[in-house]
C-alpha positions in Angstrom: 0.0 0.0 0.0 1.2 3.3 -1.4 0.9 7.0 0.3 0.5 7.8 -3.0 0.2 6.4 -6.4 1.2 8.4 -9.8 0.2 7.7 -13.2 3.1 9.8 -15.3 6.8 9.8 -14.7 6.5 13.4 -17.1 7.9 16.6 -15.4 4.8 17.2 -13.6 4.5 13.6 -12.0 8.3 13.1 -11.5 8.4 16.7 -9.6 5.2 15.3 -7.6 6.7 12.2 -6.8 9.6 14.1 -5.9 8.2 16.3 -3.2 6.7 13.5 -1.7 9.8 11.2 -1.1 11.4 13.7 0.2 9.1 14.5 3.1 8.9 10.5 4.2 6.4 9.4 2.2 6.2 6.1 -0.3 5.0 7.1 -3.4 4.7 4.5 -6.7 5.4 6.2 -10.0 3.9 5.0 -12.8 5.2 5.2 -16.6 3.9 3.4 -19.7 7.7 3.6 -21.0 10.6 5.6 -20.1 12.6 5.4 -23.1 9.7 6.9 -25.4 10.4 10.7 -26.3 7.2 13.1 -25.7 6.6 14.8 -28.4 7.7 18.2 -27.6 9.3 21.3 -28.8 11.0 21.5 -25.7 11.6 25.0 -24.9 11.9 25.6 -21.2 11.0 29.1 -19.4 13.8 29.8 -16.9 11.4 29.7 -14.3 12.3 25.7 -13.9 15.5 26.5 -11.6 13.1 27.9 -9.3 12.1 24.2 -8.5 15.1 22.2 -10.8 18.3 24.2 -9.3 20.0 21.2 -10.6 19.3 22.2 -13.9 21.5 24.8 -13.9 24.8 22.3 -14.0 23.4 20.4 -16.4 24.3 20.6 -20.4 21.0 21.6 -21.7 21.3 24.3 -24.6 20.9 27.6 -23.1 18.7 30.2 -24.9 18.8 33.9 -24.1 16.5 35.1 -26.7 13.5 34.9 -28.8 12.6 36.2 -32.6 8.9 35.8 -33.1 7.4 36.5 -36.6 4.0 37.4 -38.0 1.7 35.6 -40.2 3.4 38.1 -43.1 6.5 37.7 -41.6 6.9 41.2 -39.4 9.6 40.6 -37.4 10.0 41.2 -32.8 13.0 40.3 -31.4 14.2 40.0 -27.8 17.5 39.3 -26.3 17.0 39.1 -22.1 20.5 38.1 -21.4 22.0 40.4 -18.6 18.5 41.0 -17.7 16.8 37.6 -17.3 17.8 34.2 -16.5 18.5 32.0 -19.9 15.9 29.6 -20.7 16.8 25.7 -22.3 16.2 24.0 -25.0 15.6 20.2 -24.6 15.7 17.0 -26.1 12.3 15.4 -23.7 14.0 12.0 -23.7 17.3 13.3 -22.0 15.1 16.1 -20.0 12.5 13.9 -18.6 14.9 11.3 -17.6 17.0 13.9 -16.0 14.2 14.9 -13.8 12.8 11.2 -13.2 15.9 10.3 -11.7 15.6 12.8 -9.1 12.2 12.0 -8.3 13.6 8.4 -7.5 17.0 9.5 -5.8 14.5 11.2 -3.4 12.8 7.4 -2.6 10.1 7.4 -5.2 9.4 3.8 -6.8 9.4 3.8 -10.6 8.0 0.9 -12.3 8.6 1.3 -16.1 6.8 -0.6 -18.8 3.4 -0.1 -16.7 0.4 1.5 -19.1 -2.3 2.7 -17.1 -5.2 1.4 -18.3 -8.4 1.9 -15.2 -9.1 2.2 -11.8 -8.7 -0.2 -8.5 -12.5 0.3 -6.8 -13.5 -1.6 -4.2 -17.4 -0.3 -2.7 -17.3 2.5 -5.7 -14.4 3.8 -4.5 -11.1 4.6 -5.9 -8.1 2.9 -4.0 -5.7 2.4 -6.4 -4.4 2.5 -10.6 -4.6 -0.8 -12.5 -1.8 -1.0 -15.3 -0.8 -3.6 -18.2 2.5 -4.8 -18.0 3.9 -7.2 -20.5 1.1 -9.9 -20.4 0.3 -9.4 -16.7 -2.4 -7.1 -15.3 -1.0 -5.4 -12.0 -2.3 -3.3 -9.5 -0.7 -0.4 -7.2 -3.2 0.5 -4.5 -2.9 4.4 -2.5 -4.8 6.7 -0.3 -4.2 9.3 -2.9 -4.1 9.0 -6.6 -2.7 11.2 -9.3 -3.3 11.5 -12.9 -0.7 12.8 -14.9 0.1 10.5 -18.0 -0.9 13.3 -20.6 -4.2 14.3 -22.6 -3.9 10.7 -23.8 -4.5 8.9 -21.0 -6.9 6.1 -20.9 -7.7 7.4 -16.9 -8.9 10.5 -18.2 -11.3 8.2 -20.4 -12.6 6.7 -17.5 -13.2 10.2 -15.6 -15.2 11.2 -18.5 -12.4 14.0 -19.1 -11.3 13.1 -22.7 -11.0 16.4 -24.6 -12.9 16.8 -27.8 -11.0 17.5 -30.9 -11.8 21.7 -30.6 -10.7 21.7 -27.6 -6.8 20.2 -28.7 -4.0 21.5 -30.6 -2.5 19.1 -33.3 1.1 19.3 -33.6 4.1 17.7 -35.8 8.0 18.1 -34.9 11.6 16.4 -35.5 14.6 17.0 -34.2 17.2 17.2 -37.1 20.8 17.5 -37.1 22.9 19.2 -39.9 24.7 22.5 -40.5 21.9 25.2 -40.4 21.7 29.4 -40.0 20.1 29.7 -36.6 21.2 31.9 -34.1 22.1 29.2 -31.3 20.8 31.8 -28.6 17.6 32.5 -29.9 14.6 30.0 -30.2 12.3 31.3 -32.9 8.4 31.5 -33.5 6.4 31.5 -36.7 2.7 32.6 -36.1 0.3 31.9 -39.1 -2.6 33.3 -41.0 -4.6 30.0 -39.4 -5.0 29.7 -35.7 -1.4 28.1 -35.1 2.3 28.7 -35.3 5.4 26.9 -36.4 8.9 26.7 -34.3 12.7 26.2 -34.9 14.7 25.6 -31.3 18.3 25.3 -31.5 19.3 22.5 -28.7 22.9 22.7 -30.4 25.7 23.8 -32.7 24.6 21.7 -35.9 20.7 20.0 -34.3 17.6 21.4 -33.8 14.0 21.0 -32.9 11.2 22.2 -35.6 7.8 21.8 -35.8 4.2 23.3 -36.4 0.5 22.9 -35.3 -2.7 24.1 -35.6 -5.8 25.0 -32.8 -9.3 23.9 -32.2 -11.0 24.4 -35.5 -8.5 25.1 -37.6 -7.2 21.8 -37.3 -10.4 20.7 -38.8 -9.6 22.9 -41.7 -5.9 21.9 -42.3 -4.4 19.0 -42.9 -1.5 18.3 -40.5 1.5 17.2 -42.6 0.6 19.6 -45.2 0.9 22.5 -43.1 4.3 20.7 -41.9 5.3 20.2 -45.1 4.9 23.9 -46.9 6.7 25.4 -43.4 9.8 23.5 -44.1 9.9 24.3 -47.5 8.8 27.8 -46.8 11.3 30.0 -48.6 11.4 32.2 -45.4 12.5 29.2 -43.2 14.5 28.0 -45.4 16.6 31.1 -45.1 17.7 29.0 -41.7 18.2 25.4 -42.6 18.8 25.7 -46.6 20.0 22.2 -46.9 18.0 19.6 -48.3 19.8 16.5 -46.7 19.6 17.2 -42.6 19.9 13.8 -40.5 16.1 13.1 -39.0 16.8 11.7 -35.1 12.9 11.7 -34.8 9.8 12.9 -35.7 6.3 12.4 -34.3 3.0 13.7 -34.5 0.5 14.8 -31.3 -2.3 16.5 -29.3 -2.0 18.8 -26.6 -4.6 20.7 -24.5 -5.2 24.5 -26.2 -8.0 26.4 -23.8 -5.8 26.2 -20.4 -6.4 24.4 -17.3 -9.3 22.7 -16.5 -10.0 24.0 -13.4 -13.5 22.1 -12.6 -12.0 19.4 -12.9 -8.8 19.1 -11.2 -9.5 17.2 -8.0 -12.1 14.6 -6.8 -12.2 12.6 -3.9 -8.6 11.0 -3.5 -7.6 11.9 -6.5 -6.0 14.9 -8.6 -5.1 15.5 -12.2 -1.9 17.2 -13.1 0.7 18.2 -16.0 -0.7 18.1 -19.4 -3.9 15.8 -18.4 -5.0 18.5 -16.6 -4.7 21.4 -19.2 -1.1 23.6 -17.7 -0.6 24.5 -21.3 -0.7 28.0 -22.4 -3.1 28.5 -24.8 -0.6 31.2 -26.5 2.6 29.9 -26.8 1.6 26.1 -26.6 4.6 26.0 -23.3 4.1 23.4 -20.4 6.9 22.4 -19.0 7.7 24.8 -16.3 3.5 24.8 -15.8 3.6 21.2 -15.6 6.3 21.0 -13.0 4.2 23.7 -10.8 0.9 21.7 -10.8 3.1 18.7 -9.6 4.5 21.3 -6.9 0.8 22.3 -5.6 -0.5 18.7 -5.9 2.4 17.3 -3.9 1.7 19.7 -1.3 -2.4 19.3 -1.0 -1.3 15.4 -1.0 1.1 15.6 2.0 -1.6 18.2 3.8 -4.4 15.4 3.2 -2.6 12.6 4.3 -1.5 14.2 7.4 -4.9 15.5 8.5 -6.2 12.0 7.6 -8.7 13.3 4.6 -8.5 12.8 1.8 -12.1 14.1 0.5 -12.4 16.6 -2.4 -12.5 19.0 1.0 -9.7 18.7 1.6 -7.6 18.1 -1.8 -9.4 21.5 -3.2 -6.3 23.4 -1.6 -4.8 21.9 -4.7 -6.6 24.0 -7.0 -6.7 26.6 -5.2 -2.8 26.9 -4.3 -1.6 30.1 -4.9 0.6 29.2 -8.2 -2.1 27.2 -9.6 -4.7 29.7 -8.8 -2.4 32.3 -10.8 -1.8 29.9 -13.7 -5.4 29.7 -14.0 -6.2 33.6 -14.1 -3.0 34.1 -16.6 -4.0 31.2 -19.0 -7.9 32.7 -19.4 -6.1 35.5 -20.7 -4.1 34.0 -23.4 -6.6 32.0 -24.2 -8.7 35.5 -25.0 -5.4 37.1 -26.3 -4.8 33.9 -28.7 -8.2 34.5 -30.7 -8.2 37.9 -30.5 -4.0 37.7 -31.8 -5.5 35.2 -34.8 -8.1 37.3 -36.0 -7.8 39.1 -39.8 -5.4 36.2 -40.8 -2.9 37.2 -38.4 -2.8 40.7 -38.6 -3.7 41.2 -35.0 0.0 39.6 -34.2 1.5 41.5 -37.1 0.3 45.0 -36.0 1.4 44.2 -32.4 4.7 43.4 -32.9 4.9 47.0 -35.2 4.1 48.5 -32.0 6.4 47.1 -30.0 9.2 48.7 -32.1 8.0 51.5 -32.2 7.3 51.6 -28.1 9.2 50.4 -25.7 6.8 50.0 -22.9 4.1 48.5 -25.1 7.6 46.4 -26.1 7.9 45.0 -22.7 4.5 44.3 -22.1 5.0 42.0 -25.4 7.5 40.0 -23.6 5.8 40.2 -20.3 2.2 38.8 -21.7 3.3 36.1 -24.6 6.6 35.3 -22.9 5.9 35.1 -19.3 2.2 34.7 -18.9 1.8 38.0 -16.9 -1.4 40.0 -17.5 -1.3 42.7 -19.0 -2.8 46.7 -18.5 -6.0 47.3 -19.9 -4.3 49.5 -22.6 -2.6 46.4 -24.2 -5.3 45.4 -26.7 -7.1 48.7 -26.9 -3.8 50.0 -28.9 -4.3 47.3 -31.2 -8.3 48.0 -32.4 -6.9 52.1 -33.1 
């Protein structure tokens, strides 16, 4: 019998689990295979050494910029070195692994190879995850459970949480290897005339991430390696990486959550969803890493409060959702969500005209950065500029 049992060893269930060990208590964590890559631009906001210090000895690519480009390809550039912390780019097999392993230093259990597939009820209730493993069915009983194994995950089926296709954004990446043009401090951004936006991330000298997607019902609209396709070849982006012959390590195809958290649904009686299951994607940027690891953070805590004050009722577990961080995550992702369709309108121009602005103004420049970048809400000025 588990303290706590965790379906995801992701950022947000390894960070979880983490937490946990570390104040004493045994925590199973679950993962349907830890050698599979997530599909994953794998940008990282430097907000992750806030709860990853370790990160900062470790030989991820550092960024210390961004160039961001409109549908018709207006150009905003911003270099925070000297004023910010760098952010990383990441390869999510090496990343996720890197943070796994100090989730189970701390005294977390892994067990690998484990696909969560329903629930362990006894009376209608909830004690524990039941996984497939090889040929076997096994089960890992808990007081509390957690969800985190991605917008995927056959436990959110069994919730009756599985997203509907408008709800998702459909995306396609590789990471390729090959001398290329890119800046290796900058990560760059391609918004397009459709609800979505293309990406190249440096995470060397000579290899790279790229990749593209499309929102809600756009995605109905566009076919996914098409729109993959004609942003390689684009004659813009192929201004960066003009060879024809770059070495593909990998390339996959996926869904993740594009309307924020969802917050009605982040906790139940012994249980909480975190990570990507539970929506900490911004609906802007498409970033959920450093969100990830924070709901992890917030559920750990609400876990360790329950289990010491020997409930662990929805009552109680609600000071997940309403954890400070989370609470903020929340507020900020409404907005982008808001500032994503408004940004998409007119085929783009929206994104186009702010980014004119921003050279031409340095505050309006900053609060750019501040709202796209770092999820901070903006003044009430912000999008009235735009609609003059």
């Amino acid at each position: 019998m588990y303290d706590v049992v965790i379906s995801g060893a992701g950022p947000a269930g390894s960070k979880c689990a983490e937490v946990l060990s570390k104040r004493g208590f045994k925590v199973a964590l679950i993962d349907r295979d830890i050698s599979w890559r997530k599909p994953c631009g794998g940008a990282v906001h430097s907000r992750i050494f806030k709860y990853y210090p370790q990160l900062r000895n470790a030989k991820f690519h550092q960024i210390s910029g961004i160039a961001m480009y409109s549908a018709d390809y207006h150009q905003f550039k911003y270099k925070w070195k000297d004023t910010r912390y760098y952010g990383i780019t990441v390869d999510r097999l090496e990343f996720d692994n890197f943070l796994r392993n100090i989730a189970i230093d701390a005294g977390a259990e892994l067990f690998d190879k484990n696909l969560s597939i329903d629930f362990v009820t006894r009376n209608k209730r909830r004690i524990g995850i039941k996984t497939k493993y090889a040929n076997e069915t096994k089960e890992y009983l808990g007081k509390i459970i957690i969800v985190g194994d991605g917008i995927n995950s056959k436990l959110l089926n069994k919730l009756g949480l599985r997203k509907n296709i408008e709800e998702l954004m459909f995306a396609k990446c590789a990471i390729m290897e090959g001398e290329n043009n890119l800046n290796e401090d900058f990560m760059s951004i391609f918004f397009k005339s459709y609800k979505g936006y293309g990406w190249i991330f440096p995470l060397s000298d000579n290899k790279f991430n790229i990749g593209c997607g499309s929102m809600g019902k756009d995605h109905l609209k566009y076919n996914l390696n098409s729109i993959y396709t004609d942003f390689i070849k684009d004659s813009e982006i192929q201004n960066y990486i003009p060879r024809s012959d770059y070495k593909k390590i990998w390339e996959a195809t996926y869904p993740l959550p594009a309307l924020g958290v969802n917050e009605k649904n982040l906790y139940l009686d012994n249980l909480m969803i975190i990570g990507d299951a539970a929506g900490f994607v911004s609906p802007i940027s498409g970033e959920g890493i450093s969100p990830s690891v924070v709901s992890g953070n917030a559920a750990a805590e609400a876990a360790i409060y329950a289990i010491e004050e020997e409930d662990i009722s929805n009552q109680t577990l609600k000071k997940y959702r309403f954890h400070p961080k989370v609470k903020k995550i929340i507020r900020n992702f409404k907005l982008n969500r808001y500032l994503a369709d408004f940004s998409f309108e007119h085929k783009g121009r929206n994104i186009s005209k702010m980014f004119e602005l921003a050279q031409k103004d340095d505050d309006y420049r900053e609060e750019v950065v501040d709202t796209l970048l770092f999820n901070n809400t903006p003044s009430k000025d912000f999008l009235l500029k735009l609609k003059y």
